[in-house]
Every structure is written in structure tokens, then in C-alpha cells.
C-alpha positions in Angstrom: 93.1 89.1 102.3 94.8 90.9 99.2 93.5 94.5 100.9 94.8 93.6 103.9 97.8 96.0 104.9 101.0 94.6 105.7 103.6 97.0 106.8 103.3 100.6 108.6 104.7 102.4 105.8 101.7 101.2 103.6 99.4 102.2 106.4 101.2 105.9 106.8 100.7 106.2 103.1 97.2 105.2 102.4 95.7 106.3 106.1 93.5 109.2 105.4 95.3 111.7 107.4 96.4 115.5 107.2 99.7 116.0 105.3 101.3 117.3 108.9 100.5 114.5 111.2 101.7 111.8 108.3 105.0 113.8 108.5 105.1 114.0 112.1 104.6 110.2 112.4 107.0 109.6 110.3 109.8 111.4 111.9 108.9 110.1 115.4 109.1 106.5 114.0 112.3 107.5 112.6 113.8 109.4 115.7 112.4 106.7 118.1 114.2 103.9 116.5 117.1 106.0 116.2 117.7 107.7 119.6 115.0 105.9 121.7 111.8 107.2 123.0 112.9 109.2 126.5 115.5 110.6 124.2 113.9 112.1 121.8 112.1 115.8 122.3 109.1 116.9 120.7 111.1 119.9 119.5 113.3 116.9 117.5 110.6 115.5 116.1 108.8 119.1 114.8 111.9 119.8 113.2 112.2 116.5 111.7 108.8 116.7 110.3 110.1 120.6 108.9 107.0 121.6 110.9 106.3 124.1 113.8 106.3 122.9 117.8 102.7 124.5 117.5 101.6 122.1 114.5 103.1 119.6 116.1 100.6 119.3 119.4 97.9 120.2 117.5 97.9 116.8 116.0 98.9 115.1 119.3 99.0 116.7 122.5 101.8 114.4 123.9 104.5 112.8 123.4 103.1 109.6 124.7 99.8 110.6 122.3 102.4 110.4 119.9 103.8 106.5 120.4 100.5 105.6 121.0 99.5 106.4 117.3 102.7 104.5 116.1 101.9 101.7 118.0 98.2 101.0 117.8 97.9 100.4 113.9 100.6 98.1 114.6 99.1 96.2 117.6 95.4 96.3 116.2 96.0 96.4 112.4 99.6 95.0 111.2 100.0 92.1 113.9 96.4 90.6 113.7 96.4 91.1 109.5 100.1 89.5 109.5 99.1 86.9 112.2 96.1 85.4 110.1 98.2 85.6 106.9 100.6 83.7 109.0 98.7 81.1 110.1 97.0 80.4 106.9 100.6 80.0 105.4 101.8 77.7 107.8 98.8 75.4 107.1 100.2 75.3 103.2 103.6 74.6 104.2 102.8 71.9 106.8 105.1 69.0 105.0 108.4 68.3 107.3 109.3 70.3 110.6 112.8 71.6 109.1 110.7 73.1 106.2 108.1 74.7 108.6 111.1 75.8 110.7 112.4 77.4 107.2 109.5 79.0 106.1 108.6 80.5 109.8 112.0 82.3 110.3 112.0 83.7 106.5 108.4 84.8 106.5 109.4 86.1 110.5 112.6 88.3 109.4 110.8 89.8 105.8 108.3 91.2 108.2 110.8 92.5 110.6 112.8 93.5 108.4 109.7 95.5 106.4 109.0 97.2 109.4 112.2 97.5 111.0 111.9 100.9 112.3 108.5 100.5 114.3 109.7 96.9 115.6 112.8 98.7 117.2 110.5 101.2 118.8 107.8 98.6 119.7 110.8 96.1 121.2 112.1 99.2 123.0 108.8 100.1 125.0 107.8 96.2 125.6 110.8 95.8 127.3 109.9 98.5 129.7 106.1 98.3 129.6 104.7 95.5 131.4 101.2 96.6 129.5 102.2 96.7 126.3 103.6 93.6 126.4 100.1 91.7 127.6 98.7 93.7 125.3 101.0 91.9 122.4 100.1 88.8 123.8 96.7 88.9 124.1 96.8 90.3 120.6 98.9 87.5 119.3 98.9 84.8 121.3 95.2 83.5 120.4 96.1 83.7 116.8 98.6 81.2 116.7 96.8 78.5 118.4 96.0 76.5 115.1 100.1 77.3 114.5 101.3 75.6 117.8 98.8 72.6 116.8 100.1 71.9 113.5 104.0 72.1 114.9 103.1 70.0 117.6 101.9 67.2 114.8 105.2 67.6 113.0 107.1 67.1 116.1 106.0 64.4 116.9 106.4 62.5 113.5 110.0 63.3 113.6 111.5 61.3 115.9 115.1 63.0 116.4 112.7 65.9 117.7 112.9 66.0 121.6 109.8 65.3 122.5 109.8 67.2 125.8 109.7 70.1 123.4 106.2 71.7 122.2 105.5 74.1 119.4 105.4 77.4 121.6 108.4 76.3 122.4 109.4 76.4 119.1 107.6 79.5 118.7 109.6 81.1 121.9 113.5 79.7 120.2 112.2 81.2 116.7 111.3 84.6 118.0 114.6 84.8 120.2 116.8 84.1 117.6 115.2 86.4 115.6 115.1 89.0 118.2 119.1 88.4 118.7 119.8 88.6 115.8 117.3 92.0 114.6 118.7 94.0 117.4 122.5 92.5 116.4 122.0 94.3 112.9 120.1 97.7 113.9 121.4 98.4 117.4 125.0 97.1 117.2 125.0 97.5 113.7 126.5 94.1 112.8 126.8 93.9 109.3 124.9 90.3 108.0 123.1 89.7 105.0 120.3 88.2 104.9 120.8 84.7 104.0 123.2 84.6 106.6 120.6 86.1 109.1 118.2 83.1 107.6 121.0 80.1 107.4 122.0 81.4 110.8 118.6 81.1 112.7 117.5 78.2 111.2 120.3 75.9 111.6 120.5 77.1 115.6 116.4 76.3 115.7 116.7 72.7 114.4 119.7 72.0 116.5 117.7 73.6 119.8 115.0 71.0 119.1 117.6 68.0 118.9 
């Protein structure tokens, strides 16, 4: 578990890759999240990278090559590594809902927040790509099972939950007041700490469930 790599700057950094295509995924992460995918020219992203158009394709021959690389460590690598570190978690912090709920949306924004830029490019193209986005949920969704199980159990012991509820349904409120509140800060740039992020989202989960 402790080699497992968390973020996609650690995975940039330690991949084994040439110098060049390191610094042309780089800028496209940076350019994507900034501008948008459709937006941004492979021209842009050369220059970015302080490399040539030429250097540039010989890496990737695309520009969809290109978001492919960003997005498969992510999808293959970062989600499934984060997702079992998750679930594990979880499992240790299984006492009340309200502390689950807690621990979910902090652990939830740190990783959003560590990879901000390739979550804005990833929410970007899974709103757009009905692929992609059965291929996050195949990826995911199996993983959290054992999560949904042990929510479920907490539920029910709490008796001001509503028990019409289930734990992907807190799963589903979690993730969309996360999602709000992610793309509130880096696309509308709405300036919120982030104990106000974490204060915020909880309290709106545990009152959703009453």
C-alpha cells in the first residue's frame, strides 16, 4: 500500500519517460484544465512544453493520443489505488454515520483537491463522453461495494436517518456536493477555504439524509 501512487503529479514525476513527453504532459494537463480540451491547439501545448510542434507528435501523434495518456494512469492507476485505500479507510472509521459522512467528504476533497487539474479535465470529457464515463464506473463502482455495505449498517442504526435512503445514495449526494462545490472554486473561481468547503458539504449531506 505505502508504494502505491496517489496523485498524477507523483506518477508524471516518477514514470519512466523521456524528458519531452513529461513536459508535454504536463502542459496539456495544465492547458486542458485551463482553456478546455477543443480549445486548446497542439501548437499551445508545444509551446507550453518550450518544445517543437515536431517533438511534440513524435511523442503522441494526436491530440486525442494526448488526453488519452492524461487520462489512463488516472482511470487505471490513481482511481483503483485511491479506491482500495478508500475502502480500507472507511472500514477504520466505521463508528457513527455523521463521522463516516466527515471522514468521506475530507478524504473526497484532499484527493480532488491534490489532483485538481486532471479532475477538471477528466469532469470536462465525462460530461461529454458517454464512454468515458462507463468506463469510470466500471472502474469504480465495484470497488465500493464493501463501502455502500458498511454505510448501509450505519443507516440503519441511526434512526433520524431516512430509511428510504441507501448508501449509494449517500455516495451520489457526497460526490454532488463535492462536484458543486470543486467546479464553484476552479471554474467560477469562488474563493472558499477549505474548511468552509468541508463544513459546507458535510452539514448539507447530513441534512439530505434527514
Amino acid at each position: 500500500m505505502t508504494n502505491q501512487v496517489l496523485s498524477f503529479d507523483e506518477w508524471l514525476t516518477t514514470t519512466d519517460m523521456p524528458d519531452g513527453k513529461r513536459r508535454i504532459l504536463r502542459a496539456a494537463v495544465s492547458l486542458f484544465a485551463q482553456n478546455g480540451f477543443h480549445a486548446t491547439s497542439t501548437a499551445a501545448i508545444a509551446q507550453e512544453a518550450g518544445l517543437s510542434d515536431a517533438t511534440m507528435f513524435k511523442h503522441f501523434k494526436n491530440k486525442n493520443a494526448l488526453l488519452d495518456a492524461i487520462l489512463a494512469p488516472l482511470l487505471e492507476q490513481l482511481v483503483p489505488n485511491v479506491s482500495e485505500q478508500f475502502v480500507t479507510s472507511v472500514q477504520d472509521k466505521a463508528t457513527t454515520i455523521d463521522d463516516v459522512i466527515a471522514f468521506i467528504v475530507s478524504d473526497r476533497w484532499s484527493f480532488m483537491q491534490q489532483n485538481n487539474q486532471v479532475i477538471q479535465v477528466l469532469i470536462n470529457e465525462a460530461l461529454a463522453n458517454t464512454t468515458l464515463r462507463e468506463h469510470m464506473i466500471s472502474e469504480i463502482g465495484p470497488k465500493l461495494g464493501h463501502v455502500t455495505t458498511i454505510l448501509q449498517g450505519l443507516m440503519r442504526s441511526d434512526s433520524s436517518i431516512n430509511p428510504q435512503l441507501t448508501g449509494y445514495d449517500l455516495l451520489r449526494i457526497i460526490a454532488g456536493q463535492l462536484m458543486i462545490h470543486f467546479m464553484s472554486q476552479y471554474k467560477f473561481q469562488t474563493q472558499l477555504n477549505n474548511e468552509t468547503v468541508l463544513a459546507n458539504v458535510t452539514l448539507m449531506t447530513q441534512q439530505a439524509l434527514r
